[in-house]
C-alpha positions as CSV (number, residue, x, y, z in Angstrom):
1,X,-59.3,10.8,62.4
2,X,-62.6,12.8,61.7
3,X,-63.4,12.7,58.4
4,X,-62.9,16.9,57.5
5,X,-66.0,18.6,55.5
6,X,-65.1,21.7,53.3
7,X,-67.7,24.2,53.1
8,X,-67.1,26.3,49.7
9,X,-66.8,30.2,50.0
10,X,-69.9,31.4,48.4
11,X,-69.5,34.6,46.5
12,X,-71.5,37.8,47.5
13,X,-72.4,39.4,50.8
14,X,-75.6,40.2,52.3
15,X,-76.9,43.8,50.9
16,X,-75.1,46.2,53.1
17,X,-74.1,43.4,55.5
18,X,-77.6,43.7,57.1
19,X,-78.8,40.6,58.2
20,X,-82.6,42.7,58.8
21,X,-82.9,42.9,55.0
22,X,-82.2,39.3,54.5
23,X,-85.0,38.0,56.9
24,X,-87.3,40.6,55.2
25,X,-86.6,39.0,52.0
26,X,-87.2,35.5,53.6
27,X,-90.8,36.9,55.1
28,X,-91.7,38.7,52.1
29,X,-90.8,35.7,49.9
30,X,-92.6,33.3,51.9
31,X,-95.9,34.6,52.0
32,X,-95.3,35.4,47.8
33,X,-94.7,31.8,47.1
34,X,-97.2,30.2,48.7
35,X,-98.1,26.3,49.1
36,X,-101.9,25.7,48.1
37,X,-78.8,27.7,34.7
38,X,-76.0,28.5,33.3
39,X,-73.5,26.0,33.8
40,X,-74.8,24.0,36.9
41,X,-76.1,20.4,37.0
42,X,-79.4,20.0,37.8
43,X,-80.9,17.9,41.4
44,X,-83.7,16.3,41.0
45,X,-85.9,13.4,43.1
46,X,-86.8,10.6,41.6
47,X,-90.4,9.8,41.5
48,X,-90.2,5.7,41.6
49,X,-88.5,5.3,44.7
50,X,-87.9,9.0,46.3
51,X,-84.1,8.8,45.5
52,X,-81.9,12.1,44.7
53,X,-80.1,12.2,41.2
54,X,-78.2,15.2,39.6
55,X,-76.3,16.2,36.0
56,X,-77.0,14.0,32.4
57,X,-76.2,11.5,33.4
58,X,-78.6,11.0,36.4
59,X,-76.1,10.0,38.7
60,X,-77.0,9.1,42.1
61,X,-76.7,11.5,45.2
62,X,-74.7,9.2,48.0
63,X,-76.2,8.1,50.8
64,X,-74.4,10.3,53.7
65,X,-73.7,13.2,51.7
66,X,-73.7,16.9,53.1
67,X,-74.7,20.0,50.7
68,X,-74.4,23.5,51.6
69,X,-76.8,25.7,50.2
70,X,-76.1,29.0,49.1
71,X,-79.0,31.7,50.5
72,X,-77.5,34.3,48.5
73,X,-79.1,32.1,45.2
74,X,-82.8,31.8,46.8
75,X,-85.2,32.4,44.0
76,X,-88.7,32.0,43.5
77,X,-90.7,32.8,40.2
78,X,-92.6,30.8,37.3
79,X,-91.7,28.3,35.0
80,X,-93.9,26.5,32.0
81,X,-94.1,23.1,30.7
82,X,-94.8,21.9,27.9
83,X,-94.8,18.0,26.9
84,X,-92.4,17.0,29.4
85,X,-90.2,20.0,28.7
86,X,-89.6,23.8,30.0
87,X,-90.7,26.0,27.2
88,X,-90.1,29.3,29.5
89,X,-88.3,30.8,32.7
90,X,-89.0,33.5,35.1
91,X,-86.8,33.7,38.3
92,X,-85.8,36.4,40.7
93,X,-83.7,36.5,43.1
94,X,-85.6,37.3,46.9
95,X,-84.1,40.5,47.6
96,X,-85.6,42.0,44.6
97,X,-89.1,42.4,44.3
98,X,-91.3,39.2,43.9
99,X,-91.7,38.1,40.3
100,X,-95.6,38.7,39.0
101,X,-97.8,36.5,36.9
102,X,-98.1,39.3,34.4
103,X,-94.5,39.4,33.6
104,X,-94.9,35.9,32.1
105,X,-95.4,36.3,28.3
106,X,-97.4,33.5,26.5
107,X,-95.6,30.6,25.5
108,X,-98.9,28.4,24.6
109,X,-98.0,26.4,28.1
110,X,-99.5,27.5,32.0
111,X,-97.2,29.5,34.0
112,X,-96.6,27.9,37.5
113,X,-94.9,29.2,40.7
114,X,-91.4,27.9,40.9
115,X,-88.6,28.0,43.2
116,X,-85.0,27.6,43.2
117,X,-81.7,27.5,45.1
118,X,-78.0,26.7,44.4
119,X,-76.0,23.7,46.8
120,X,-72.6,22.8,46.7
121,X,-71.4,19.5,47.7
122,X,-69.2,19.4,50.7
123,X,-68.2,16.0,51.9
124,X,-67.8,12.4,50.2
125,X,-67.2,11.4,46.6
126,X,-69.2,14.1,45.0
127,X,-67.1,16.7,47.3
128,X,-67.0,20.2,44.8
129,X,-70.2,19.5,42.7
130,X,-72.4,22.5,42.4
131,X,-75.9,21.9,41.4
132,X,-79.4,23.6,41.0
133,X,-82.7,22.6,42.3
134,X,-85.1,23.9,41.0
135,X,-88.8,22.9,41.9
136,X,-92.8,23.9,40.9
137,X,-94.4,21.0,42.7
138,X,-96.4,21.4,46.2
139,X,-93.4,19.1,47.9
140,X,-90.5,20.6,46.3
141,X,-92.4,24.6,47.4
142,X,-93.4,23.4,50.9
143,X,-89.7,22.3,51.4
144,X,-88.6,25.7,49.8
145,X,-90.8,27.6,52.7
146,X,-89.4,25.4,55.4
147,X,-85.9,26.2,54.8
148,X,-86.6,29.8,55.0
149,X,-88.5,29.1,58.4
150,X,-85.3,27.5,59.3
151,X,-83.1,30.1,57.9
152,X,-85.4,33.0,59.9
153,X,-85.0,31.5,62.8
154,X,-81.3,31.2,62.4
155,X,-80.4,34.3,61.5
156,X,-82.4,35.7,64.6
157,X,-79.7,33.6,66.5
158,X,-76.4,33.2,64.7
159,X,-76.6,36.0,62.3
160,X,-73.2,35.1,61.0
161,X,-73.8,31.8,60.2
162,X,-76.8,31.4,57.5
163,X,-75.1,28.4,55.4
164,X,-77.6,25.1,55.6
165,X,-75.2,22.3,55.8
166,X,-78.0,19.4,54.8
167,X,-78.5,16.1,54.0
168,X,-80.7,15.1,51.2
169,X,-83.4,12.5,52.3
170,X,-87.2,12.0,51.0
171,X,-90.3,11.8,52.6
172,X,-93.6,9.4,51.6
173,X,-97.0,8.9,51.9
174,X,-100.2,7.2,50.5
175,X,-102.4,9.3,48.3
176,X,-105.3,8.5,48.1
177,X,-105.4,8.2,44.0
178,X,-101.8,8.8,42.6
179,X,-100.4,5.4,45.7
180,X,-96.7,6.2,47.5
181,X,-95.6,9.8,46.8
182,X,-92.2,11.3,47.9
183,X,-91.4,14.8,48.7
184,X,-88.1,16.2,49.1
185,X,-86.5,17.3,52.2
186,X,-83.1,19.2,53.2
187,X,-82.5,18.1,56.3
188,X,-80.2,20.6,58.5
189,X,-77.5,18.9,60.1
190,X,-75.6,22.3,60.8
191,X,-74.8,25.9,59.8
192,X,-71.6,27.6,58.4
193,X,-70.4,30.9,57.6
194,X,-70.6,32.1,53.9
195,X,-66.6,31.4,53.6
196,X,-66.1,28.6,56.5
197,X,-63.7,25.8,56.3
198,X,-64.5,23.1,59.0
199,X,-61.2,22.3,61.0
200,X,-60.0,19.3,60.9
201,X,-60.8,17.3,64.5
202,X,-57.5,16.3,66.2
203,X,-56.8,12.7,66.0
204,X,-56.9,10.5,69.6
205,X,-53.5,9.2,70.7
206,X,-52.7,6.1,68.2
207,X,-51.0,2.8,69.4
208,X,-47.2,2.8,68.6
209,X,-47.4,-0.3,67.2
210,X,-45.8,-0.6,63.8
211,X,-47.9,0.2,60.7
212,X,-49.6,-2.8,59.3
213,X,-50.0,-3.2,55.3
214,X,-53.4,-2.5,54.7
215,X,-55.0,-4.3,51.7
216,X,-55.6,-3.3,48.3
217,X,-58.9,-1.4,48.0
218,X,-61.0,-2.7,45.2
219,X,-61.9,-0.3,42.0
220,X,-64.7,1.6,42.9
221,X,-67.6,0.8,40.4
222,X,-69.9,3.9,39.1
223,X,-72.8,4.5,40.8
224,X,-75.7,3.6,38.8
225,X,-77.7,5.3,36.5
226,X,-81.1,6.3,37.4
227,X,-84.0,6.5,34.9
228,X,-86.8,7.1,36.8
229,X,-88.7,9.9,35.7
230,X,-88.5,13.1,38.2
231,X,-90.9,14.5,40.9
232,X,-90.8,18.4,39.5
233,X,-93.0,18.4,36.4
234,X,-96.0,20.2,35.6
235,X,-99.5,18.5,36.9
236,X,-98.3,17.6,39.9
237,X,-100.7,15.8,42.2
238,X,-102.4,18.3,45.1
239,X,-101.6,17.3,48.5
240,X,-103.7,14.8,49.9
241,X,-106.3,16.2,53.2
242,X,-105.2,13.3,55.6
243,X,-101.1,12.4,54.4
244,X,-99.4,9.4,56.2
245,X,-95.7,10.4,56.3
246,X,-93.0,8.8,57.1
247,X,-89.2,9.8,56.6
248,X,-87.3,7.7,54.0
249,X,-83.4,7.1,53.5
250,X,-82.3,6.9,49.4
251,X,-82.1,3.5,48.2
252,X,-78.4,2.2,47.0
């Protein structure tokens, strides 16, 4: 039997159920962000070894996963660091107008473009689990503008469906001073609704043979802890002229 994916119903509509304003937002917002949390855990990439992570506890993504990401919580804004930690916050959503530099007030730290998103796991153990990403670094922006690429295109074709189901995988490459860097990347394995349950795939004709006892499973052991310091902090490096790339699975 197919294993059966749940996408959660996301709350809110599309502003007047036009689906022309939402790929002016993704147009507008695009060309605003550039590439040159109340509640919610927080996904991150690890910067050692290009592996995803989320919550306190830094527990590890699994391998296999799918996330559905929530358009109607696209933002994009500014965010300041300061010693390793955010010292201020400036989002908007895209279907208001663009957030400015000069609505940032001084808080003795640089201001840098940021953008965010909300996903919602939707298969395997982490099933329910609704995080934040939130990112300022080239990679984590650049991703940011290909999803919208993505989700243009889409909505030209399937305007109903605008819900990236994804899996979360890294990509690396050499630079030239800073050695293997990883960049995140949400890669679209399908789209659903904003309120879509997946039905369950019909079973093939089983054997009639009698059930067989199948063995005790073993305890399932938590997932290990990552410690790894993250790739979304201020001072990231600049994107190298010549990159080698080359897509990259998590590590167990």
């Amino acid at each position: 039997m197919a294993e059966k994916t749940n996408v959660i119903a996301f709350k809110g509509n599309l502003p007047a159920l036009n689906i022309n304003t939402f790929q002016k937002a993704l147009a507008t917002t695009k060309n605003a962000v550039g590439v040159t949390a109340g509640g919610k855990q927080f996904l991150k990439l690890a910067k050692n070894d290009g592996a995803w992570i989320y919550g306190q506890k830094d527990t590890a993504v699994e391998d296999g996963s799918l996330w559905a990401i929530n358009p109607m919580t696209l933002q994009t804004g500014f965010v300041a660091w300061k010693g390793g930690k955010p010292v201020g916050k400036k989002m908007g959503s895209i279907f208001n107008s663009p957030i400015t530099a000069d609505q940032c007030h001084d808080v003795g730290a640089k201001w840098d473009e940021a953008v965010a998103f909300d996903l919602t796991c939707i298969s395997g153990e982490d099933t329910g689990t609704v995080c934040e990403y939130n990112a300022n670094s080239y990679g984590g922006r650049k991703a940011f503008t290909d999803l919208m690429d993505a989700l243009m295109k889409q909505s030209s074709i399937e305007p109903d469906k605008i819900v990236p189901v994804v899996e979360l995988v890294s990509d690396e490459y050499e630079h030239r001073e800073y050695g293997t860097t990883y960049n995140p990347v949400f890669e679209i394995k399908s789209w659903a609704t904003m309120s879509q349950e997946a039905a369950e795939e019909p079973a093939a004709d089983a054997p009639k043979d009698p059930p067989k006892e199948e063995p005790k499973a073993e305890a399932e052991q938590p997932r290990r802890r990552r410690t790894a310091a993250v790739t979304d902090v201020p001072e990231t490096p600049a994107e190298p002229e010549t990159p080698v790339r080359r897509q990259r699975r998590r590590a167990s």
